[in-house]
N, C-alpha and C positions, 0 to 999 in steps of 0.2 A: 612370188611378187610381194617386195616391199609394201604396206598401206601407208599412206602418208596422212601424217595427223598435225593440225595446227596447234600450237602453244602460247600460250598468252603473254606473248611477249609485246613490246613497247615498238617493235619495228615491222611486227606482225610476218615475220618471214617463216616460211614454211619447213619442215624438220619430217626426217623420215622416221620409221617408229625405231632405227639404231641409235639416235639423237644427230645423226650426221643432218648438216644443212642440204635443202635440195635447192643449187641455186640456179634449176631452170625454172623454178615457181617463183624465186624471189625476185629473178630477173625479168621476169613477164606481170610480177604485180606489180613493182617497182612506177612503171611507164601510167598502169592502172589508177593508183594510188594516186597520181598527179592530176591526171582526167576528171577524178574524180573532185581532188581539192578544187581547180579551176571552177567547176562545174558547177562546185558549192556554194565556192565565192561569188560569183556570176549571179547566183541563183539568191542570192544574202542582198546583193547591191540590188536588184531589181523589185525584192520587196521594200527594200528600205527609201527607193526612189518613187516606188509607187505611192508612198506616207507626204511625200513633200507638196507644197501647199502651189498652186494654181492660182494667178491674179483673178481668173473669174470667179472662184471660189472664194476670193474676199470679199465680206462683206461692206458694204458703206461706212458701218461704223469703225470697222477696223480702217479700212480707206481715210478714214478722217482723221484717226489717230494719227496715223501713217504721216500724213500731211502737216498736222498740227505740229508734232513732234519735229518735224524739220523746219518748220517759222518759227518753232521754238528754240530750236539750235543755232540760228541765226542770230538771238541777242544774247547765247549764252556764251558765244565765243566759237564755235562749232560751225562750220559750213551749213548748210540746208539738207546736201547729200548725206553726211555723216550721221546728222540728227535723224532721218528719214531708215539708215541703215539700221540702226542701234532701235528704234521701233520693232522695224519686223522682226529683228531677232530676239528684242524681247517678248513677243506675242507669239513667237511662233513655236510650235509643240516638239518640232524639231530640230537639229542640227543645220544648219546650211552651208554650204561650200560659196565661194565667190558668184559660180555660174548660177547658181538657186537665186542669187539676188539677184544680181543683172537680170534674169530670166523678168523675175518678180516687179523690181522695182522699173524697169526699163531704162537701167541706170549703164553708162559706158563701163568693157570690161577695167580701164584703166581707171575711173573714178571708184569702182567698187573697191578694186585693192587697195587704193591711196587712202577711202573711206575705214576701212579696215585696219590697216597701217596704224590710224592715228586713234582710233579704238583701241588699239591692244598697247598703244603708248600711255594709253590714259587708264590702263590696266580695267577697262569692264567688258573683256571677251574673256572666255574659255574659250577653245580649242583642241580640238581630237583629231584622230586619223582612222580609220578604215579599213581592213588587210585587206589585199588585193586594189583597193584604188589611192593613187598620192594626193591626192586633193585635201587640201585640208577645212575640218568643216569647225564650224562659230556656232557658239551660243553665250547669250548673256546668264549671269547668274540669276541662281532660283531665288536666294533672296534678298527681298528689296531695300532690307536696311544694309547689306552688304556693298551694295552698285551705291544708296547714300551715303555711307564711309567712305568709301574707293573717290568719289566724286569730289567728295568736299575736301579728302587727305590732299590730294592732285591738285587743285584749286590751291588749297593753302600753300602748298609746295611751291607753285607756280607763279602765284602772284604776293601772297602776304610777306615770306621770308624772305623775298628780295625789298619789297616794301619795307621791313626790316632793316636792312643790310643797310640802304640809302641812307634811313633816318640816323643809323647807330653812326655812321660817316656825315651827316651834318654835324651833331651832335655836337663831333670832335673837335669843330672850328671854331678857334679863339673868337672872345666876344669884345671888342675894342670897342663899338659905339653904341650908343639908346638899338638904335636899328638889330644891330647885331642880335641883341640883350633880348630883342621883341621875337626875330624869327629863332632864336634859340628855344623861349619858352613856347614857342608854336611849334615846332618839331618835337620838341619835348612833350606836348600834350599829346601831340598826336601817336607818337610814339610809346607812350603809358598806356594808351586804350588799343592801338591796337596788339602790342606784349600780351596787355592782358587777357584781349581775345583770343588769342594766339594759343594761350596757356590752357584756359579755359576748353578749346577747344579739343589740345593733346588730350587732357583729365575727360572730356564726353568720350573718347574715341574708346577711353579702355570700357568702357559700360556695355552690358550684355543688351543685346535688342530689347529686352523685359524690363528692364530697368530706363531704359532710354524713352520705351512708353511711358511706363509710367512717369517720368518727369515731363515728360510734354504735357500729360492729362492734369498733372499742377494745376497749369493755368494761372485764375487770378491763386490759385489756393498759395502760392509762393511767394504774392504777396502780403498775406497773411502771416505767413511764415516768418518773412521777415520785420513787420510790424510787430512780431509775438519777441521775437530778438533781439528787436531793439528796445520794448517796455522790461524784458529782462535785467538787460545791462545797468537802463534807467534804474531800476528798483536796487539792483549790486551797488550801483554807486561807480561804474567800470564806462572806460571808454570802449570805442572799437578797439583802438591801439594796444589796449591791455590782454587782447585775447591774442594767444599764438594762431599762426597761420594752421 
């Protein structure tokens, strides 16, 4: 009688000691092999569902944030629900899928998605998947000068560079009388400052988190900095205009 000995192969099929396949082993592990993955999976989702967070399990203060964070969202352009969404998934240690929040927030399934929706339009979700289940689960980014970047690039996108666009089209409009002459330099002003914010703001975006602190922690020191600038120039003999950009 043949011994049958397994080989460390990648399909784990079974071989007799002639090196022939014996495939009534392969064929009965085959069935096995699936039992088993199911099994695993099943057994992966049920720990990983046990980790997910319970409304009793919130504390007040989290509850408050929760809260706050969606009055907040209401004067920032944001619904109440969205603001309230973007909260728990910032706080929360885990991933969550649609049904985690509904659960959580006791929010409609159809407000959760739409909340959602307009998060991941405003690019501050990640998103992963699962083997074995399709639901797809959300998290906010780990860090927070990144969700500040993401925030303000989107805002700018949204509302400055069409604010832009308008101005550079008054602009364009012949100037025939006093009046003309008057909203001309007044779109013009407004137009200079906000270009220059605009500009200003592309030049912060390339700065590393470390560097972006440290200019915040300035403070008054930049104004210093630029008193120190301007007794320079004084003492050169130089205007602004004389220094290249």
């Amino acid at each position: 009688m043949q011994i049958a000995t397994i080989l460390p192969t990648r399909l784990g099929i079974f071989y007799t000691s002639n090196g022939e396949v014996n495939t009534t082993s392969a064929r009965f592990r085959a069935p096995f092999q699936k039992i088993l993955a199911v099994k695993a999976v099943a057994l992966i989702s049920k720990i990983l569902e046990s980790t997910i967070m319970e409304p009793e399990h919130l504390s007040d203060t989290t509850w408050r944030f929760i809260h706050h964070f969606g009055e907040m969202g209401s004067r920032w352009g944001i619904s109440r629900t969205v603001g309230q969404i973007y909260a728990l998934l910032y706080i929360s240690h885990v991933p969550l899928n649609a049904d985690d929040i509904t659960h959580l927030l006791s929010f409609s399934r159809s407000n959760v998605s739409m909340g959602l929706k307009e998060l991941q339009s405003w690019r501050l979700l990640r998103s992963e998947y699962r083997a074995g289940d399709r639901r797809e689960y959300f998290k906010a980014p780990e860090d927070v000068w990144e969700i500040f970047r993401t925030l303000a690039d989107e805002r700018r996108r949204r509302e400055v560079e069409p604010t832009l666009s308008i101005l550079r089209e008054c602009l364009l409009d012949p100037k025939h009388t006093p009046e003309d002459e008057h909203f001309h330099n007044r779109m013009q002003a407004m137009y200079d400052l906000i270009s220059m914010a605009n500009e200003w703001f592309i030049d912060i975006q390339k700065l590393s988190a470390e560097d972006l602190t440290s200019l915040m922690h300035l403070g008054a020191q930049a104004k210093k900095l630029l008193h120190a600038k301007n007794r320079l120039l004084s003492f050169a003999g130089l205007n602004k205009e004389d220094i290249p950009e």
